[in-house]
C-alpha positions in Angstrom: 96.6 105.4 70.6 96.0 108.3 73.3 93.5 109.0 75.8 92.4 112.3 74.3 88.9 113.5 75.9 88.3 112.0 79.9 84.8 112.5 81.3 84.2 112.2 85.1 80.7 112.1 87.5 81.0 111.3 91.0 84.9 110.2 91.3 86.0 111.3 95.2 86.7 114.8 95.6 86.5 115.6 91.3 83.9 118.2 90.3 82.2 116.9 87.3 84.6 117.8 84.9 85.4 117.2 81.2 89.0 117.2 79.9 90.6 117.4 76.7 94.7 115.9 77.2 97.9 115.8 75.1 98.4 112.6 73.1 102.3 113.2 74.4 102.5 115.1 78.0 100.4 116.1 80.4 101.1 118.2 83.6 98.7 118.3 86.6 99.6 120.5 89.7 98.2 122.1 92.9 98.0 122.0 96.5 97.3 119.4 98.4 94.1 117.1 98.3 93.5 119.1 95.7 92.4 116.6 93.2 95.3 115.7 91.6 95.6 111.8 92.3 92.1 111.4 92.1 92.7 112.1 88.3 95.2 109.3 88.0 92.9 107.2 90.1 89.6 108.0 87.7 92.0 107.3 84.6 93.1 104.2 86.2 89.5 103.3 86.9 89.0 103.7 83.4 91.7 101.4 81.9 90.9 98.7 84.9 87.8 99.5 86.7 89.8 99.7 89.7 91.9 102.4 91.7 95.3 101.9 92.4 94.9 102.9 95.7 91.9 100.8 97.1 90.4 97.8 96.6 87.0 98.9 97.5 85.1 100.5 94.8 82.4 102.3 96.7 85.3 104.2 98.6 85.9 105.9 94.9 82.3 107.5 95.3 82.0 111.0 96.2 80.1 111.6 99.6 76.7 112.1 99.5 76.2 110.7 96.0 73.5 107.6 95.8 73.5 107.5 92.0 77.1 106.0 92.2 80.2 106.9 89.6 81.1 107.2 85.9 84.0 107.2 83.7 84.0 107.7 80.4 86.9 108.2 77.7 87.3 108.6 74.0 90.6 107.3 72.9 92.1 107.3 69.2 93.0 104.4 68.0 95.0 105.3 64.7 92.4 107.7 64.0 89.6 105.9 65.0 88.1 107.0 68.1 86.5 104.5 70.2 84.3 105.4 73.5 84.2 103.4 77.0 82.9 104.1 79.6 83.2 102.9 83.6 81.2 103.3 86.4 79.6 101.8 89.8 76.1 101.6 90.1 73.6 99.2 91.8 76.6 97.9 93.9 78.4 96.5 90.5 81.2 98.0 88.3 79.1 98.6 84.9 81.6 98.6 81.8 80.4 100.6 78.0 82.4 100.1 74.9 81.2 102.0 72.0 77.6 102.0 72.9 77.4 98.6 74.3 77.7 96.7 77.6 81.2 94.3 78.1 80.4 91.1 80.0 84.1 91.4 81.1 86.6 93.7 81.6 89.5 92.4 79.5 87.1 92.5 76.5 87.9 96.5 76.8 91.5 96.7 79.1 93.1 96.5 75.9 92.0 100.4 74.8 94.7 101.6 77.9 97.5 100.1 78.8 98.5 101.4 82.6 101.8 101.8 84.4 101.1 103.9 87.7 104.4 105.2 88.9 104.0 106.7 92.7 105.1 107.3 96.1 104.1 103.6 96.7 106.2 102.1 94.0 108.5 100.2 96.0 105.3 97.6 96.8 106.1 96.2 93.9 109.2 94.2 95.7 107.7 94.8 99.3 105.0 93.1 98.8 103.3 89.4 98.7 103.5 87.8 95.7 100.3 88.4 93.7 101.5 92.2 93.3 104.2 90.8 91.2 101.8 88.7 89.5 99.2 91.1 88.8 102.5 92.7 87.2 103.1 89.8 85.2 99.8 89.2 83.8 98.9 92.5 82.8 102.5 92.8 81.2 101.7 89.4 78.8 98.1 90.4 78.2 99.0 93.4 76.3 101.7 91.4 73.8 100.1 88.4 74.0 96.4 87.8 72.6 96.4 84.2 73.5 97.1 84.9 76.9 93.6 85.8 78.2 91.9 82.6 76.8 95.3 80.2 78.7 94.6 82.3 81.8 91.0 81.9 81.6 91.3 78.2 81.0 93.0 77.9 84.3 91.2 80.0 86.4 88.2 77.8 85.5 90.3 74.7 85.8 92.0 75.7 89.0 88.8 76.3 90.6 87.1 72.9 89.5 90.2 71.2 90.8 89.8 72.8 94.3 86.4 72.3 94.7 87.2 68.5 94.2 90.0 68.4 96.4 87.6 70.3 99.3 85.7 67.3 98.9 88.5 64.4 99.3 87.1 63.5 95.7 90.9 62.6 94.5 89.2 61.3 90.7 87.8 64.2 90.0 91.0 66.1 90.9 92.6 63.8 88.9 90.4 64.6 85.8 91.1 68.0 85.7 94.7 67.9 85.9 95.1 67.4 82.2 93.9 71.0 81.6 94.8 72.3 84.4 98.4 71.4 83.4 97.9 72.8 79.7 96.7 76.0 80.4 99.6 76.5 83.0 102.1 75.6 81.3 101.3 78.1 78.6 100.4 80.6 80.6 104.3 80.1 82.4 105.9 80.0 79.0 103.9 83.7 78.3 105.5 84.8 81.7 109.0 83.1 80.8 108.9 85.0 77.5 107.7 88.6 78.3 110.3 88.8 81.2 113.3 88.0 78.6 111.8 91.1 76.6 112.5 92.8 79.6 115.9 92.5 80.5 117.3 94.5 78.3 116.1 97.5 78.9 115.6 97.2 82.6 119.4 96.5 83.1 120.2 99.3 80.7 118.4 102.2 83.1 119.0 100.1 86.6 122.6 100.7 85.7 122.4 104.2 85.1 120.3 105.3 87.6 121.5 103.1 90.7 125.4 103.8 90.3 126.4 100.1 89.2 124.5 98.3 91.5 124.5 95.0 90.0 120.9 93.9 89.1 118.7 91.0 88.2 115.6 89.0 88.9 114.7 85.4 90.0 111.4 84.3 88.6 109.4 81.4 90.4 107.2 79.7 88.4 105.5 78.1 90.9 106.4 74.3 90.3 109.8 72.4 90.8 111.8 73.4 87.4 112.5 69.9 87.3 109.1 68.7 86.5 106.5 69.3 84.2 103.2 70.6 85.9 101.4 67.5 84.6 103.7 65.6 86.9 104.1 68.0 89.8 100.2 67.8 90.0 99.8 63.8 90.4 102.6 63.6 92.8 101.7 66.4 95.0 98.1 65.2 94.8 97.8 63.5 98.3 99.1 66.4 100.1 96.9 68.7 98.3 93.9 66.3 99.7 94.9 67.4 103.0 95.2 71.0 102.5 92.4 71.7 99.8 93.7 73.3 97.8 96.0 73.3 95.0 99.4 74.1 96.3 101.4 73.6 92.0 101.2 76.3 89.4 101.6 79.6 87.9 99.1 80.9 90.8 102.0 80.3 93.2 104.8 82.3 90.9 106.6 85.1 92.2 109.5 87.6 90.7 112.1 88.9 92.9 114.6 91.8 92.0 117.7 90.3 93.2 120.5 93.6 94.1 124.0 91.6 94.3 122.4 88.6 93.9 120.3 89.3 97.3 116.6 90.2 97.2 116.2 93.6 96.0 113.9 95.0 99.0 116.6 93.9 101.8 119.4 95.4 99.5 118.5 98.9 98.4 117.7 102.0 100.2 113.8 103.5 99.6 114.6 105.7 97.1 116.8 102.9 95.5 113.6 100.6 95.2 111.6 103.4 94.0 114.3 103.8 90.8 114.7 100.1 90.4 110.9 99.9 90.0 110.4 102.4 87.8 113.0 100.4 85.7 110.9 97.7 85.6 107.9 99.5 84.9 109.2 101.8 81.8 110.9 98.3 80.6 107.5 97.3 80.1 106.1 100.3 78.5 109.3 99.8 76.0 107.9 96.5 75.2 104.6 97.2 74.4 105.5 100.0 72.3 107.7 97.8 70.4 105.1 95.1 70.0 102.9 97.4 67.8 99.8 97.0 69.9 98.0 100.1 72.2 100.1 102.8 73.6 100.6 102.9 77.0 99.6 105.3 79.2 102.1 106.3 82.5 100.5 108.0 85.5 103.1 109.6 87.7 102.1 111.3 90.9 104.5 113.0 93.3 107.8 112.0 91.4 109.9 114.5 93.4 109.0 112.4 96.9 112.5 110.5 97.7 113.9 111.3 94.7 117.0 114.0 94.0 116.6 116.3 91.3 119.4 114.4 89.4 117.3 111.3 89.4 114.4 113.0 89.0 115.5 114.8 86.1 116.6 111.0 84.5 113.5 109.5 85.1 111.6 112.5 83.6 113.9 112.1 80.2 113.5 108.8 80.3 109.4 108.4 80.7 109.2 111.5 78.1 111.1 110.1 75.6 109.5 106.7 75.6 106.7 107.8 73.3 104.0 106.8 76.1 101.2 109.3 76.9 102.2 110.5 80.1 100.3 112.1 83.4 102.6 113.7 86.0 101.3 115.8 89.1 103.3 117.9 91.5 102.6 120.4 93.9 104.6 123.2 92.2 104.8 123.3 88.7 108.3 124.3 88.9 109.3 121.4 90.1 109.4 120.2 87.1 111.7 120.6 84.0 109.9 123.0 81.3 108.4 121.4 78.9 107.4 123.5 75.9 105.0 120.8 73.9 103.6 119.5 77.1 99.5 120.3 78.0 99.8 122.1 81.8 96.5 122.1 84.5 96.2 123.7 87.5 93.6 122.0 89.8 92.1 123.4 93.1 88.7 122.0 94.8 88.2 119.2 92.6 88.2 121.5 89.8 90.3 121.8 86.4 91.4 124.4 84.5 93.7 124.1 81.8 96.7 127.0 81.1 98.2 128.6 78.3 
């Protein structure tokens, strides 16, 4: 599965430009504000309908346009090319799958698997909690098909139980608990299971790469571990009538990366966190290889920022041999190893030209 053709209208500072990329590598480079990271972002738009940089869709619009943005991609899916499109228009993200409209995004998220790999990495452990989720959730929806009908079921459960408990109306709070305690508890156990795939792999490279630093992770599930969620729910019940909301459940979770048993973002220098994060991430990419389902694609911008060209060299080796389709940008293209079977692009004004 590889992203092989990548269409773009209206994207930031991108020219409308068609491109065809490598299944294995591709190399992006030019000056600054070039366009480089607005490539990642539009490929990242693609796979999520969202940047990784901003929240706020009509941002992604280049100036001066009123008819909006598109996306649109043909990947290969053993041979079988399938089109989707992305775009914002009429102040709503519009999503096209072979021809036809998708009422919701994870109908089509499964095409592109997305690690982003940046300057900004080390939010993962700097930030609140529903980063780490986010992480989470997209990790398990890519191994696990059930997971996006359990995740759904409490979303819609969650919410009917807080508009009860808004109310004072402690029945109805009380009905939905059943499901509410179902659908969470499945959805934890997905959590629980994906990060044990992880371990593995993440301690093998944190070792390397962070000179014995001794690693780990504490994962909150977001309930006392010595209850079920059923029963956390009907005992925590009256104090969730005062606050309003519902204060149990795997929308409270959080992962830490523990360094010597102490949280991870305290512990480590910058360029540390960086490493340890990109651990993390190509841990995941490892597991979904290994589960059979879509290739993942890995979006690198600006590797050589606060790392060494030891470590940068590691990572490189590592990311390219994990079988991933893989974007990395830099400024000079010799800042980078060479890289014979790789597909190279210079950018300047928006604009993309590909080279021998």
């Amino acid at each position: 599965m590889a992203l092989i053709r990548f269409e773009v209208q209206g994207f930031r500072n991108l020219e409308p430009t068609a491109v065809e990329f490598s299944p294995g590598v591709n190399v992006i480079h030019g000056a600054n504000a070039a366009g480089k990271t607005s490539l990642l972002e539009a490929i990242h738009f693609l796979a999520r309908a969202r940047s990784f940089a901003t929240t706020r869709v009509p941002r992604l619009v280049q100036r001066g346009r009123a008819d909006g943005l598109w996306v649109r991609g043909e990947v290969d899916v053993a041979g079988s090319v399938h089109r989707l499109g992305v775009g914002w228009r009429e102040h709503r993200v519009q999503v096209r799958l072979n021809g036809g409209d998708v009422g919701a995004l994870s109908e089509a998220a499964w095409l592109l698997p997305v690690q982003v790999i940046n300057t900004e990495a080390q939010r993962l452990l700097t930030d609140g909690p529903p980063v780490r989720r986010s992480f989470l959730n997209w990790g398990v929806f890519h191994v696990e098909h059930r997971f996006r009908d359990d995740w759904r079921r409490y979303q819609r459960a969650l919410r009917q139980r807080n508009a009860a408990l808004r109310v004072g109306d402690a029945r109805l709070a009380a009905a939905w608990e059943p499901e509410l305690a179902s659908a969470g508890e499945a959805v934890d156990g997905a959590r629980q299971r994906f990060l044990e795939t992880l371990n593995g792999s993440f301690q093998e490279r944190a070792a390397a790469w962070l000179g014995g630093v001794p690693m780990g992770w504490r994962y909150r599930r977001g309930w006392s571990g010595e209850q079920g969620l059923a029963e956390a729910l009907a005992t925590g019940r009256e104090r969730e009538l005062q606050q309003g909301y519902t204060l149990y459940g795997p929308h409270r979770a959080d992962l830490r990366l523990l360094a010597e048993g102490v949280d991870a973002a305290w512990r480590l220098s910058r360029g540390q966190q960086k490493l340890a994060v990109i651990a993390l991430r190509l841990a995941e990419v490892d597991r979904l290889l290994s589960a059979g389902g879509a290739r993942p694609l890995v979006l690198v911008d600006d590797l050589p920022a606060e790392l060494d060209s030891a470590h940068r060299r590691r990572v490189l080796d590592a990311l390219f041999g994990t079988q991933a389709q893989v974007f990395v940008t830099s400024i000079e293209r010799d800042a980078l190893p060479s890289l014979p079977e790789a597909r190279v692009f210079h950018v300047e004004h928006g604009i993309y030209r590909r080279e021998a």
